[in-house]
N, C-alpha and C positions, 0 to 999 in steps of 0.2 A: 131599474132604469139607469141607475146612477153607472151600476157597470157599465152598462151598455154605451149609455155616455163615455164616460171612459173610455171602453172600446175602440166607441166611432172617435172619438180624438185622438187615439193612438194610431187609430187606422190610417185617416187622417194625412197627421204628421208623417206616415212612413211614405203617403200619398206623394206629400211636398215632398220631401228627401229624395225619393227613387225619382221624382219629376227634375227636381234639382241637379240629380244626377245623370238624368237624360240631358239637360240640358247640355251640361258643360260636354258629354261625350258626344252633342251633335256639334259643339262650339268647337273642338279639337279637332274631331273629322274633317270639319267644315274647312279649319286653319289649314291643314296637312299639306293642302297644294300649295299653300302662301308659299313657301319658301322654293320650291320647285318651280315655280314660275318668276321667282325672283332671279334665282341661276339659270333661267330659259332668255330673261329681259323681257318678259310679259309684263312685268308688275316691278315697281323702283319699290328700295327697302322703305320698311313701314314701322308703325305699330305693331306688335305680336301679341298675339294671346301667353298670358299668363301659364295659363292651364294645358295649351300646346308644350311650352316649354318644361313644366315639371313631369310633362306626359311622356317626352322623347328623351329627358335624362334619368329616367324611371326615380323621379321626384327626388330628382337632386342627388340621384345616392353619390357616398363615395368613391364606390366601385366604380363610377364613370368619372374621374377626376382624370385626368390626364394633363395635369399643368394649375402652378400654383403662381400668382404674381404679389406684389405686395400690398396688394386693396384685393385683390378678386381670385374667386378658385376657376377654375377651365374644366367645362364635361364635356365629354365627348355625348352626343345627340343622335340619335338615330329616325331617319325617314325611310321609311321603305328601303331600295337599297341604297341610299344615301347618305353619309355620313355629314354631320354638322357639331360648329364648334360654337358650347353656351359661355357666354361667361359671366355669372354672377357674382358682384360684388357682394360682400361680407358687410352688412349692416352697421356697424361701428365704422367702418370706414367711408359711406359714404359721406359723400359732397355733389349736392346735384347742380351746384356748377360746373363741377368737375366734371360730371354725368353728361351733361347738355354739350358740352365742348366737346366731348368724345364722340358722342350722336353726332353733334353738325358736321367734324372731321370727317366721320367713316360716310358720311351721305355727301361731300364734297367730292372726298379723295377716292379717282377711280382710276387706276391707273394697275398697268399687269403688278410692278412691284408693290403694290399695297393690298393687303387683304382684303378680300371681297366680303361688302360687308348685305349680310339678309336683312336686317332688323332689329329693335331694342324696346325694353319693357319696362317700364315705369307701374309698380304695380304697391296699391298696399294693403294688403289684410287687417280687420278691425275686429277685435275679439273684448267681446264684455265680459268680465269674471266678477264675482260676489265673493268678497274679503271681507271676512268679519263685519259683517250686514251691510259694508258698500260697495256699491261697484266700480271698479273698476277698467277704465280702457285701455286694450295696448294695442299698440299700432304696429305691424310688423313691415316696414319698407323692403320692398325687394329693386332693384334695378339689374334689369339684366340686356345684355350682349347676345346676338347671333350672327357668326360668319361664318364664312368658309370650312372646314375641317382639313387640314395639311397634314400628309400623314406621317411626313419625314422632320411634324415636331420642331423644335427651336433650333438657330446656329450653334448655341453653347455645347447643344451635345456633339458637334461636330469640330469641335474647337481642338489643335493639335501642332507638333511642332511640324519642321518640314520633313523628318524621318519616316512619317507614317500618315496614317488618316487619308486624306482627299488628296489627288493628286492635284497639278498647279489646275488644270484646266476647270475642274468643277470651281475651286478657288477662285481664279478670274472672275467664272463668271460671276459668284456671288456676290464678288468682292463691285463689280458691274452693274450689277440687277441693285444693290443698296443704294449708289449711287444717283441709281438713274431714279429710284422712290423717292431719295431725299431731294433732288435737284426740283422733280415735278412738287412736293409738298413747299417747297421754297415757294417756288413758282405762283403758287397757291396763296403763298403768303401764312402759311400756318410753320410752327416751328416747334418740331417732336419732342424735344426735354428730355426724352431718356433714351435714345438710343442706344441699343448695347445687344450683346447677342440671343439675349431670351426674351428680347422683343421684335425678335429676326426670323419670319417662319418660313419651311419649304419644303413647296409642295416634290409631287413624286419625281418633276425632274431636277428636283435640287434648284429651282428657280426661286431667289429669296423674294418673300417681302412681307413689308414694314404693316407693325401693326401694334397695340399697346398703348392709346392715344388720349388713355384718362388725363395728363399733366401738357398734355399739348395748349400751345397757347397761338393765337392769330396778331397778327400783325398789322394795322393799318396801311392802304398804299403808302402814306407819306409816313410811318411811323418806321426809323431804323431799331427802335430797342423800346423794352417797354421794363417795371421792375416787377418781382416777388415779394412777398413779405416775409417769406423765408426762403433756405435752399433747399431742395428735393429732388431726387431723382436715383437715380444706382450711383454706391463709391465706386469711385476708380473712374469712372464715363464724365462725372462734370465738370467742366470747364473752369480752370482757376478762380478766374474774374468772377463766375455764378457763385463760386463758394465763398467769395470775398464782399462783392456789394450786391447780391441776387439781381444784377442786370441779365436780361434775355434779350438775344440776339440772334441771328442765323447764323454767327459764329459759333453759338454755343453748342448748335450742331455738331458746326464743322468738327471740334474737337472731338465730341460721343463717336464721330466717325474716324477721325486716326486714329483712335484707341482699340477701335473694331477691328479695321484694316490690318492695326500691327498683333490683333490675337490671331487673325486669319491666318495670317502670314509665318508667325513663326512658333503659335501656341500659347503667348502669354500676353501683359500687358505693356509690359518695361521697354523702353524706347530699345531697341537694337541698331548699331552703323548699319548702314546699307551695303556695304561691301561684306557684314556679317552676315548679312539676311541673303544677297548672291552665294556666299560660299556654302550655307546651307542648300540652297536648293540646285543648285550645282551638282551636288551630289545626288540631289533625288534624279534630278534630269537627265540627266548620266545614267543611270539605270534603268530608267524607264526608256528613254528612244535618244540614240547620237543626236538625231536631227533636230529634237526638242531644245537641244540648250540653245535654238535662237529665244526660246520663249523667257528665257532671263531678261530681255527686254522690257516684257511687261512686269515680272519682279522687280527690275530696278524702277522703274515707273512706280508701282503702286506701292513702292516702299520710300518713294522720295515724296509722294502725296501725305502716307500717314506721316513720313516726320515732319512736316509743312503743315501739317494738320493740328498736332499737339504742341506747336509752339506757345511759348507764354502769350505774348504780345497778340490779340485776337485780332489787328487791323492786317498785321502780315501772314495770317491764316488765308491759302486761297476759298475763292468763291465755290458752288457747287459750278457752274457754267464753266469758270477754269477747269477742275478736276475732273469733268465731260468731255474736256480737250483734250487733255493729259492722256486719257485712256482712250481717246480717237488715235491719237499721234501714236502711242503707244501698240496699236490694232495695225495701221498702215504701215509702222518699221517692221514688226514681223509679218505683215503679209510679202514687203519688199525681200526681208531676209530669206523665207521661204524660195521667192523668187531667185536670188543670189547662188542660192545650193542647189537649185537646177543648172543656172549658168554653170557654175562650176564643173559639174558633174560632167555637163553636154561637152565642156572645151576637154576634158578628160576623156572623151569616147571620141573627140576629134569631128566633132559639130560646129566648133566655133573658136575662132582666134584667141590667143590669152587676151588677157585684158585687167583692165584697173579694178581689184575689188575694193570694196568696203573694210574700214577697219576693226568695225561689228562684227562683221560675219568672221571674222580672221579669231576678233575676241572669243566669241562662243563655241564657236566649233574647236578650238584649242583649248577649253575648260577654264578661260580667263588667262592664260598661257600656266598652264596648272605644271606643277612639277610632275604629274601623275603621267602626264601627256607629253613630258619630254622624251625626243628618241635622241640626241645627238645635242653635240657641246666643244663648239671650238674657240680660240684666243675671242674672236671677234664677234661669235654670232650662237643662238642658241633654236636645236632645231626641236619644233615639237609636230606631234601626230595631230592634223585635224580630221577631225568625224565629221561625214557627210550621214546618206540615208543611207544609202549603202555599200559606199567606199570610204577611203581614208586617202589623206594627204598629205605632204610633208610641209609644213610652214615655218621658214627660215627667217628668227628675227635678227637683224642685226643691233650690235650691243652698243652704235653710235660711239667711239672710239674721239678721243679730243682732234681736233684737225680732221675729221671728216667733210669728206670731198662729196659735194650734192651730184657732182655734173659727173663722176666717177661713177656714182651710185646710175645714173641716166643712161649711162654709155652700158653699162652693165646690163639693165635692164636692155635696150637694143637689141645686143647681140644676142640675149637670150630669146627675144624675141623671133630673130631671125635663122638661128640655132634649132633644127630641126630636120631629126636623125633619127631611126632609131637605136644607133649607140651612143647618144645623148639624153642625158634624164630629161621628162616632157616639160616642158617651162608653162605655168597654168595663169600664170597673171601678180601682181605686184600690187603694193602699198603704198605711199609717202602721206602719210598721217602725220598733220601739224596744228596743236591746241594750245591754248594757256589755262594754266591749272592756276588758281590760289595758294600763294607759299601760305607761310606763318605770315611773314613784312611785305611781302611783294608778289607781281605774278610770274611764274613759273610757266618756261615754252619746254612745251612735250613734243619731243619728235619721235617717231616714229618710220622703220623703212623695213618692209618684210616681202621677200618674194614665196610663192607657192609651185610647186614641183608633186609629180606624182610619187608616190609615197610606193619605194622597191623594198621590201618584204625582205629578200636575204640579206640586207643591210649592204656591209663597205666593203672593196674587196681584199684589206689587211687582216680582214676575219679568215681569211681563206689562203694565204699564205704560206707556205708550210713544204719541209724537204720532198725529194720524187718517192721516198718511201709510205707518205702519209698523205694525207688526204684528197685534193680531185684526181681524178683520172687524167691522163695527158688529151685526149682526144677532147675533155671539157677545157683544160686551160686552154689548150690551142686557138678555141673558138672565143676566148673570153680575150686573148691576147690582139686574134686578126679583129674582132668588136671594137680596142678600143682605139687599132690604127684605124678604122676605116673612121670613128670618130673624130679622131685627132687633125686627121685631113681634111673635114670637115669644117671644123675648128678653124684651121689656117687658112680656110678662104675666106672665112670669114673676119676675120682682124688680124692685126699686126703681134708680132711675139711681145715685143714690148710693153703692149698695153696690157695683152696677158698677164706679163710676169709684176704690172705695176697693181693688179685689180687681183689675186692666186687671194690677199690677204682678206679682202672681204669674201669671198666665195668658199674659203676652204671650209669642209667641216660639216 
């Protein structure tokens, strides 16, 4: 009997167990739509089962690790065909204040640039053991994370100089999409602590966002700063002042973000001039499409934000609402510039009168007046090749000579205006660009006076030159000869010899 006893309580036990076991496989089934309904917006994130979550990471292996942070490891989750990202924190490092801050963030913050967040698990295992005839309890705390799964992984691994990698435009926008997460969590009043690029995720269309919110802290409406007991967060990303008296601010942001900006930008962390970070992507825009290098506008923009960004002094840091501006303005001068390179193009095909361009458009489509792009070079004036979309143009600067005549420069302009032949080069429209620069001591006036001409392919006609044994045929010169009287008379209805012979010095060349 005693067997059988036995028996029946071993039977029993395997009763409980295999019931226990039903149990939790109807508790996981049961979960499996939670999170599918959460991405449908049936159901706001929650509670998760435990046992769901070790169930879709096939119980935490390593083999589903896809991302390490410095408190937490990252599995990749699978739901039917749905991919989901777990993040369990590593036991020694929690802090369930730190825990709770990051739950209320991801259940606040909803927003396209911020990770979409399913759920989190506060969970703890209790296991009795018999040591040396006592027992013993050990408590195994888990806390864990469910969001979104992005499959294109962290910015770091996309991090690169301007030679290679992402071109500008995926760039932008990234550089756009951070912006517009960290402006809305301001907004919020929560302020991120570690921004930096491997807590930058994105999805399949390269669209970032912000996520990593275990050291995140909140802000009271009336509170500007609040303090730390220590400094924490990624080297290289914290703001001076944090490493100095652990004050938090939404500057301290601002900083983790021009730090980001300028990896974006040019590959690393190290402040680079701005006219550095132009000449590099100069070259990539150049290669990539003529028409692109208006898009240097928004390089100079988002290269004059990060160094505004990482300045010492965090009161002369701009705001996020500024730096939304910044990259508004920045959106509207190249959609105008685009616009400009139509005009041009149109008064080129003889749609529309010369006319006054921009001194932008003149900049970029000449490669910043690049020596690559000079065609020509006289006493006075230096001529370079500008790139349109599909044509090119001649853009003639003048080298502003001491006693230079404005009203000469006007008269000139005029006549070319009026000047309209075809054995006259096409006149496309002009310049008079007047700024103050900052000397070292003083400010400094930047003039500027460039006209635009269609851009003639077999160059000048001293190239061509040459005895009756060698080169054109008589039947070509002839016709290049009656071209340039029927020009010349042209010419002389239209102004005086005098003014000509006083004005040959700025034109020639």
């Amino acid at each position: 009997m005693l067997v059988e006893t036995e028996t029946d309580d071993r039977a029993v036990a395997v009763m409980d167990k295999d019931a226990a076991v039903f149990d939790k496989v109807n508790t996981v089934s049961m979960e499996l739509d939670v999170p599918e309904c959460i991405f449908e917006g049936s159901k706001k994130p929650g509670n998760l089962c435990y046992q769901l979550l070790r169930f879709i990471t096939g119980n935490f292996s390593d083999e589903q690790i896809i991302g390490k942070t410095g408190f937490a490891n990252i599995f990749k989750g699978t739901l039917g065909l749905r991919n989901v990202a777990v993040k369990s924190y590593r036991s020694i490092h929690i802090d369930d204040q730190k825990f709770h801050n990051e739950v209320i963030v991801m259940l606040l913050a909803q927003h396209k640039n911020i990770v979409k967040y399913l759920g989190y698990c506060s969970h703890t295992e209790i296991e009795v053991f018999e040591v040396e005839g006592k027992f013993v309890i050990d408590a195994t705390r888990e806390r864990v994370l469910c969001f979104e799964y992005l499959r294109n992984g962290s910015l770091d691994g996309y991090v690169s100089d301007a030679s290679c990698g992402l071109e500008w435009r995926p760039r932008y926008q990234i550089i756009r999409g951070i912006c517009e997460g960290l402006h809305y969590l301001h907004g919020e009043r929560i302020v991120h602590l570690d921004l930096n690029p491997t807590s930058i995720l994105l999805d399949d269309n390269m669209v970032p966002k912000l996520g990593d919110f275990y050291l995140s802290r909140f802000l009271g409406e009336n509170e500007s700063q609040t303090t730390a007991t220590s400094s924490f967060g990624t080297r290289g990303y914290m703001a001076p002042e944090f490493l100095d008296t652990q004050v938090i601010t939404f500057k301290s942001d601002i900083y983790s973000l021009g730090v980001t900006i300028t990896e974006i930008l040019i590959g690393h962390k190290h402040y680079s001039a701005i006219e550095n970070v132009l000449e590099c992507w100069k070259n990539r825009l150049l290669h990539m499409s003529s028409a692109d290098m208006v898009l240097l506008e928004q390089v100079r923009v988002c290269a004059e934000i990060s160094s505004a960004c990482i300045g010492d002094d965090p009161d002369k840091r701009p705001d996020m609402r500024r730096i939304i501006e910044m990259l508004d303005e920045a959106e509207n001068n190249v959609d105008a510039l685009y616009v400009e390179l139509d005009v041009i193009e149109c008064i080129l095909e003889g749609g529309k009168e010369p006319s006054i361009l921009s001194h932008q458009i003149l900049l970029f489509i000449t490669g910043i007046f690049s020596r690559e792009q000079e065609i020509g070079r006289s006493e006075y004036t230096i001529t370079y090749r500008g790139i349109l979309r599909q044509r090119s143009i001649a853009v003639k600067r003048l080298l502003m000579p001491i006693g230079f005549n404005e009203q000469m420069f006007q008269n000139q302009v005029k006549t070319m205006m009026l000047a309209q032949h075809k054995n006259i080069v096409q006149f496309l429209g002009y310049c008079s660009y007047n700024q103050q620069e900052a000397g070292e001591f003083d400010m400094a006036d930047m003039r500027e006076r460039l006209t635009c001409f269609e851009d003639l392919s077999n160059g000048s006609l001293d190239r061509y030159v040459l005895d009756a044994s060698l080169g054109l045929e008589w039947s070509v010169r002839y016709q290049i000869i009656k071209g340039i009287c029927e020009g010349l008379t042209l010419s002389s209805r239209k102004q005086d010899c005098s003014w000509r012979t006083q004005t040959y010095q700025y034109t020639a060349g």
